[in-house]
C-alpha positions as CSV (number, residue, x, y, z in Angstrom):
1,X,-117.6,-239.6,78.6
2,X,-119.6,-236.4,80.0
3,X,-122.1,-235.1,78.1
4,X,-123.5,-231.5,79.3
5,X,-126.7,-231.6,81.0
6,X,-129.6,-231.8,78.5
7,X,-131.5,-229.1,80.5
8,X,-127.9,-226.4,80.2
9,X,-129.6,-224.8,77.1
10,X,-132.7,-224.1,78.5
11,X,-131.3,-221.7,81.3
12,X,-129.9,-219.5,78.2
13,X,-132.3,-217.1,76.5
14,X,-130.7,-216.5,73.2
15,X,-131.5,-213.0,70.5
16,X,-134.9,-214.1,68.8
17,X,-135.0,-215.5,65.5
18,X,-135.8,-213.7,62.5
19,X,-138.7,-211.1,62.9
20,X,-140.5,-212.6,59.5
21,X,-140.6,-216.4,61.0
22,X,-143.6,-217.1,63.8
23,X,-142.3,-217.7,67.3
24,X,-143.3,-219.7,70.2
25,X,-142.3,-217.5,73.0
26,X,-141.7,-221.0,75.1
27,X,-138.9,-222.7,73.2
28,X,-135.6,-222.3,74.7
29,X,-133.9,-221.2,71.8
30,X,-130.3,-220.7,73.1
31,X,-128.3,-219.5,70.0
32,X,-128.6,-218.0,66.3
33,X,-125.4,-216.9,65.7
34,X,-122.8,-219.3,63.9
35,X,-121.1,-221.0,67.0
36,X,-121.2,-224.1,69.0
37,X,-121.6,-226.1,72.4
38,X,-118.9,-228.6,73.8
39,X,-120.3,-231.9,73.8
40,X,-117.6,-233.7,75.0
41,X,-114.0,-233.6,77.2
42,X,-112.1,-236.0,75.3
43,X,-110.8,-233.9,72.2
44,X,-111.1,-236.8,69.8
45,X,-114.6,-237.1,70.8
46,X,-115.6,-233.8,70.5
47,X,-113.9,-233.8,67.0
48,X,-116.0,-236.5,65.1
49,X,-119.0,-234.3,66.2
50,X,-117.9,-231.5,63.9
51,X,-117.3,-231.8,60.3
52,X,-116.8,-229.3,57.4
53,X,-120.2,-228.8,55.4
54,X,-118.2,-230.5,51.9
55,X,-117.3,-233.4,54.0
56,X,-120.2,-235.3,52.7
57,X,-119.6,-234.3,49.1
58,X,-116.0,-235.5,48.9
59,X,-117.0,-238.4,51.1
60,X,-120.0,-239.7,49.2
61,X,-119.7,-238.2,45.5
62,X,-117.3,-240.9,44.8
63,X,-119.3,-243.7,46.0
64,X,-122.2,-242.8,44.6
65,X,-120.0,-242.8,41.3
66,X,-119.8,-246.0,41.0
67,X,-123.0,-247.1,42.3
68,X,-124.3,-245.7,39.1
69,X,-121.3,-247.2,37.0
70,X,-121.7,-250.8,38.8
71,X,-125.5,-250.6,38.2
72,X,-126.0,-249.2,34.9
73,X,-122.8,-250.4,33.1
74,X,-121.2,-253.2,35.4
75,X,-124.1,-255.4,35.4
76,X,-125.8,-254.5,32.1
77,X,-128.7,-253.0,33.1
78,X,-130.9,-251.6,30.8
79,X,-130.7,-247.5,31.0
80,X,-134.6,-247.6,31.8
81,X,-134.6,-249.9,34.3
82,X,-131.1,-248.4,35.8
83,X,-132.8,-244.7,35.3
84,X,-136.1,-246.0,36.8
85,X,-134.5,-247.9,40.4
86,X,-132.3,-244.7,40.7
87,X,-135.3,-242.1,40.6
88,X,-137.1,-245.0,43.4
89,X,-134.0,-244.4,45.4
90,X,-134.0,-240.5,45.2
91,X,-137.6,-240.8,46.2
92,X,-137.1,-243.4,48.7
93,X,-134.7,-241.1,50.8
94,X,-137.2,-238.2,51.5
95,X,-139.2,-241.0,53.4
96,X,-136.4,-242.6,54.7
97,X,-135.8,-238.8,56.0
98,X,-139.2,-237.5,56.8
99,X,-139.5,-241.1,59.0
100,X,-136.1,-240.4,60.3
101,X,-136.3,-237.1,61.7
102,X,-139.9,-237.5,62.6
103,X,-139.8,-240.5,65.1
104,X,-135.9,-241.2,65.7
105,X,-134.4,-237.5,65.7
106,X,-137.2,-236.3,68.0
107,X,-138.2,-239.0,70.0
108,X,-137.8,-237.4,73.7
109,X,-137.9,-239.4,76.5
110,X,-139.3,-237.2,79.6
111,X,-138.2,-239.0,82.6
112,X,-135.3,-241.0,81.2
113,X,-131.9,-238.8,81.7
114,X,-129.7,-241.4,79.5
115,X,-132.6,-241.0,76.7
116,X,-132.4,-236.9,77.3
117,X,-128.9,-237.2,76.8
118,X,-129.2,-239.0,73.5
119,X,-131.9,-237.0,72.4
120,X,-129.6,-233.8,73.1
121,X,-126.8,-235.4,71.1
122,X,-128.0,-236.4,67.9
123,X,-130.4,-233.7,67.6
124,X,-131.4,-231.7,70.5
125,X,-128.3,-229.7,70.1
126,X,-129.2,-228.5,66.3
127,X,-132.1,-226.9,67.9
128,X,-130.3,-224.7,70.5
129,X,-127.7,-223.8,67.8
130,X,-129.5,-223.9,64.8
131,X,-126.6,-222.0,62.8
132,X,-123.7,-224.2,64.6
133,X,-121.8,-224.8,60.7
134,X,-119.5,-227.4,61.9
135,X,-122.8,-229.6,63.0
136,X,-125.2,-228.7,60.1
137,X,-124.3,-231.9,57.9
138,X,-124.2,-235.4,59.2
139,X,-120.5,-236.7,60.2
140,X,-119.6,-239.6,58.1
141,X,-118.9,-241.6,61.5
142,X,-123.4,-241.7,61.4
143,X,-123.5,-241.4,57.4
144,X,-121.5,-244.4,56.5
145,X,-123.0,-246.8,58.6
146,X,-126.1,-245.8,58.2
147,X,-125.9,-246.4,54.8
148,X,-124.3,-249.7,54.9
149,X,-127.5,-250.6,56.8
150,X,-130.2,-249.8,54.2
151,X,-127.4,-251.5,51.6
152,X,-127.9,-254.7,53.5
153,X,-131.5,-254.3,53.8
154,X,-131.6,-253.1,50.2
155,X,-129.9,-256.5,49.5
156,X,-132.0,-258.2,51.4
157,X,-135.6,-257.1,50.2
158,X,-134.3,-256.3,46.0
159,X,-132.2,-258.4,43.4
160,X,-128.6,-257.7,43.6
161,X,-128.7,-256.1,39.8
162,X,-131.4,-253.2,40.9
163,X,-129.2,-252.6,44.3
164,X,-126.0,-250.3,43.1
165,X,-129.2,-247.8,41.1
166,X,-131.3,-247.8,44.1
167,X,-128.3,-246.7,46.7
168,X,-127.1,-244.4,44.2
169,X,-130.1,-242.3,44.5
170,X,-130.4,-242.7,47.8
171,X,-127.7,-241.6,48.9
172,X,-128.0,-238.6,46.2
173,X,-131.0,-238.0,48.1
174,X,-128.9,-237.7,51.2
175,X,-126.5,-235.4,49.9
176,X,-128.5,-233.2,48.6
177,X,-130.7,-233.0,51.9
178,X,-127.3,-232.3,53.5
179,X,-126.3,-229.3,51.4
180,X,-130.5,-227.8,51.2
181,X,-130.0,-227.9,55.0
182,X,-126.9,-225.9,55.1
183,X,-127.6,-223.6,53.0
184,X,-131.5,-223.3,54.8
185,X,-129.3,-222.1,57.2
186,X,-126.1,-220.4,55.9
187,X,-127.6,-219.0,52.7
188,X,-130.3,-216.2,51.2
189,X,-132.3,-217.7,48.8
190,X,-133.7,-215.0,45.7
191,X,-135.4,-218.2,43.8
192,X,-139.1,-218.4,45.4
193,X,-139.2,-222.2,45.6
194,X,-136.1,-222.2,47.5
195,X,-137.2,-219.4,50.0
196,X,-139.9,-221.9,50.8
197,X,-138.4,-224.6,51.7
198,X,-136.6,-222.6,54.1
199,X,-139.5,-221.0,55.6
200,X,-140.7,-224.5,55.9
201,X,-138.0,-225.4,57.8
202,X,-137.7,-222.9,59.9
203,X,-141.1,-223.2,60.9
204,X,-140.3,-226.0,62.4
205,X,-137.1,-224.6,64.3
206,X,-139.2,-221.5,65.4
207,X,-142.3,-222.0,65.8
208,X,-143.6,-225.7,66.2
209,X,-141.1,-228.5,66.1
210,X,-143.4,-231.0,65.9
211,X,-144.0,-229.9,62.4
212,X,-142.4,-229.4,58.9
213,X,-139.9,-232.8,59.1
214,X,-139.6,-233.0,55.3
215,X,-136.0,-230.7,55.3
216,X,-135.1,-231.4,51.4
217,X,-138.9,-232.0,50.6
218,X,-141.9,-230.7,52.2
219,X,-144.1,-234.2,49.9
220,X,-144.6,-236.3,53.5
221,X,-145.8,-233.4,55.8
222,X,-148.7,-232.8,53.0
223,X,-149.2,-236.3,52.7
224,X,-149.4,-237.3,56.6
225,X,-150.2,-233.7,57.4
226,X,-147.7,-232.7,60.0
């Protein structure tokens, strides 16, 4: 398995990024046009990196489905309780994101090359081709294990009848921070609330990335003030 050297995008001085945003004349931006960067020789490989941006929808609509039908009708919750474990969930996520992308996605190792690497392939690579569509939503090869994990835990830490609510909106959360941070990056935005969530997030693309984590809400860069 060969994964291109972690310091190839930094030799590459890309067009800048939109005149409007602030720009750190330092970052090795390599790429804002739609297009993308081998990762990998073997084909198959190379293939799970790339999925199409409704992937997750068809992927995760249907589960989430029934989360809500096994929670609110299969174990006769009351709609309150299901309503009120589903909004925890939703709310849950842009934590579980915020913490996410904050401390996993960019934790950079500066002397370790495997750790570079790493770094450079889960998200390293989104910042050198920002616009890259095929690797703009998370593949469900990451997705669906990942959520399997925070089931178990979820399982572990809650009583079995508030599980199937909580997930539901969790993983709502998730898809909806999937589709905001394609379209941050695919789509103009007229609505004003919208247009600043993008220029939130691309402040942290283009001008300091260790800012502005929150993609689908900016709530836990006010609160811890990043």
């Amino acid at each position: 398995m060969e994964i291109e050297p972690v310091n190839s995008f930094r030799t590459t001085v890309a067009s800048p990024p939109p005149s409007q945003w602030p720009v750190d004349e330092s970052k090795p931006f390599l790429s804002n046009e739609d297009e993308s960067l081998r990762l990998f020789e073997n084909e198959a490989l190379e293939k799970l990196t790339k999925v199409h941006p409704l992937t997750p929808v068809c992927v995760f609509v249907p589960i989430i489905s029934y989360l809500i039908w096994r929670g609110a009708y299969g174990l006769n919750l009351s709609l309150l309780k299901a309503a009120s474990f589903f909004l925890f969930g939703l709310v849950f996520w842009t934590f579980f994101e915020y913490t996410l992308h904050r401390f996993v996605f960019h934790f950079e190792s500066k002397n370790n090359r495997f750790l570079k690497n790493i770094y450079f392939l889960f998200h390293g690579i989104h910042h050198a081709y920002p616009r890259d569509s095929r690797r703009l939503v998370m593949p469900p090869t990451v997705s669906l294990p990942l959520s399997f994990l925070v089931y178990l835990g979820c399982a572990c830490l809650m009583h079995r009848s508030v599980v199937p609510d909580f997930m539901a909106g969790f993983l709502l959360g998730y898809l909806f921070y999937d589709m905001i941070h394609f379209g941050i990056h695919h789509a103009n935005f007229s609505n004003s609330l919208w247009q600043s969530v993008k220029k939130h997030h691309f402040r942290h693309h283009y001008s300091n990335k260790e800012k502005g984590f929150g993609v689908s809400s900016p709530l836990w860069d006010f609160v811890f003030r990043s």
